[in-house]
C-alpha positions in Angstrom: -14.1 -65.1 54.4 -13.5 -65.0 58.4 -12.7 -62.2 60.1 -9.3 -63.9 60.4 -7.8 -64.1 57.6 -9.0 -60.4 57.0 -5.6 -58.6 56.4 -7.5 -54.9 56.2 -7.5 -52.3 53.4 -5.2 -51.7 50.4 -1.9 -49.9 52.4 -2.5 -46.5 50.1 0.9 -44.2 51.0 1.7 -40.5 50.8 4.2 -39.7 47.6 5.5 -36.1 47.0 3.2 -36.2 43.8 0.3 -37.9 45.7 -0.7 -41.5 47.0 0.4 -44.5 45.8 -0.5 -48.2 46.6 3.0 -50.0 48.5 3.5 -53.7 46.6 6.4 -55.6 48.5 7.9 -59.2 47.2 5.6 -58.8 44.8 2.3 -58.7 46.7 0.4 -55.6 47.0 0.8 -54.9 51.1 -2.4 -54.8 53.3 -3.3 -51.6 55.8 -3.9 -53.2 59.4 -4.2 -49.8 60.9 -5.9 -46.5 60.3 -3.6 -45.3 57.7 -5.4 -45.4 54.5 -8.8 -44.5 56.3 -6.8 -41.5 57.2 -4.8 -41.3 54.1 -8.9 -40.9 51.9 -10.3 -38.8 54.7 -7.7 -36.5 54.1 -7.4 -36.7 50.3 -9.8 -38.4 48.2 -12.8 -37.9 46.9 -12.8 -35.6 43.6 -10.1 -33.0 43.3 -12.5 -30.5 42.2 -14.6 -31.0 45.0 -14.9 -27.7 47.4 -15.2 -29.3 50.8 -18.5 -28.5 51.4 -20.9 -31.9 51.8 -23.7 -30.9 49.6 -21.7 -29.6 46.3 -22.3 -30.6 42.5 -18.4 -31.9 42.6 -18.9 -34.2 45.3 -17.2 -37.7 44.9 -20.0 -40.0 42.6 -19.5 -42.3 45.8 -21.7 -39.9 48.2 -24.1 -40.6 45.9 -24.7 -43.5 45.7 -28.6 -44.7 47.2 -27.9 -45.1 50.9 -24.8 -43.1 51.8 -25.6 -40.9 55.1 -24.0 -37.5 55.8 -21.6 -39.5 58.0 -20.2 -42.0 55.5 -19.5 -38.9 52.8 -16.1 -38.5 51.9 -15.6 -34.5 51.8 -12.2 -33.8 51.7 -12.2 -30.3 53.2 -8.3 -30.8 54.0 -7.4 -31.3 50.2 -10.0 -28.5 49.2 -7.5 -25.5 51.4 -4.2 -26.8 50.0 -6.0 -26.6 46.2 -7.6 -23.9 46.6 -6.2 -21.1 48.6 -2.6 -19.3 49.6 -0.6 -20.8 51.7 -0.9 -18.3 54.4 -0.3 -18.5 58.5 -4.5 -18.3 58.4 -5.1 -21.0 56.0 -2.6 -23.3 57.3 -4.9 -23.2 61.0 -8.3 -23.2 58.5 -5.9 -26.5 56.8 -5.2 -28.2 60.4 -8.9 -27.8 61.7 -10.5 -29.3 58.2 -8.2 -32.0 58.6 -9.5 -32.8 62.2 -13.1 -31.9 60.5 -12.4 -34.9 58.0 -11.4 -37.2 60.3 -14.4 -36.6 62.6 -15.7 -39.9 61.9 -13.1 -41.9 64.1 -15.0 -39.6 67.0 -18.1 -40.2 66.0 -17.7 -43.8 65.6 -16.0 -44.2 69.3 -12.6 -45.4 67.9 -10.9 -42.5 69.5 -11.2 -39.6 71.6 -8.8 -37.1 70.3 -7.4 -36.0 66.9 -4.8 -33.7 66.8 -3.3 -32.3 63.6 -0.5 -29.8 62.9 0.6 -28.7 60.0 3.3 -26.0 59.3 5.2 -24.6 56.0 8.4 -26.7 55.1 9.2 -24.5 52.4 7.3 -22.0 49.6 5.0 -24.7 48.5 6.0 -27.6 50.4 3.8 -28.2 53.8 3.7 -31.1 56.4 0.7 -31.9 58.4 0.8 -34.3 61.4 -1.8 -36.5 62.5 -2.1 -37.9 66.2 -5.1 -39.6 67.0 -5.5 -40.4 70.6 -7.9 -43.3 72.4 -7.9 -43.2 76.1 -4.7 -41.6 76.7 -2.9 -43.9 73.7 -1.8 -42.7 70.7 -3.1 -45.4 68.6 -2.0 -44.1 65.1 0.5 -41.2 64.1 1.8 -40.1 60.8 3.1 -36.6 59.3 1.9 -36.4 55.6 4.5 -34.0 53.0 2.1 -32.1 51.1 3.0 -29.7 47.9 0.4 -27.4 48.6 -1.2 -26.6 45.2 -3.0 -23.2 45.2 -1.7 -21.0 42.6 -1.3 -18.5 45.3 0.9 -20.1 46.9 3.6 -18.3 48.9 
């Protein structure tokens, strides 16, 4: 196949009860742009996963012979909104893990700048906004609705 006709990755979206795949006409609908690398930074990998890169709950994908530190998928983001209160604390710990997980478009020299901000909507509802910035351009931007799930939740 030529890089041409390459239409990208499967367009996953955020749904109030998770992520979903969009199928329009159809067809299931292609991602040209960062979203679902964003979208499985942010929130895939096992749910029981901690967040830390070397943990017995990793995703079987770090696993695998030949995945680097860099190419893990530790969802550090989805491990704060499992696992702990939503509290003014947690939800700057929950906007920094979310930069932490995307770290890679840095690294890779995609971008120069993620910004993330989350803040409560309600009780147990949250919404986290991603900017991610190259040379002055914001070249992708999306705010994610997130029913934070800790137990704890207040």
């Amino acid at each position: 196949m030529s890089l041409q006709t390459f239409e990208g990755d499967l367009l996953l979206h955020d749904t109030p009860d998770g992520g979903d795949i969009r199928i329009e006409k159809g067809l299931i609908v292609n991602d040209q742009t960062f979203g679902t690398a964003v979208y499985l930074s942010l929130f895939g990998g096992n749910k029981d996963d901690n967040g830390r890169v070397e943990n017995r709950r990793t995703w079987w994908g770090n696993t695998l012979r030949g995945v680097n530190e860099n190419q893990r998928l530790v969802s550090r983001f989805q491990a704060i909104i499992f696992g702990l209160p939503m509290t003014t604390r947690n939800i700057l710990d929950a906007e920094e893990a979310a930069r932490l997980d995307l770290g890679w478009i840095i690294t890779g020299k995609i971008a120069d700048e993620i910004l993330a901000n989350g803040r409560a909507v309600s009780r147990n509802r949250f919404s986290l906004t991603i900017q991610i910035n190259a040379s002055g351009e914001t070249i992708y931007s999306n705010a994610f609705a997130v029913f934070w799930r800790s137990a704890n939740a207040v």
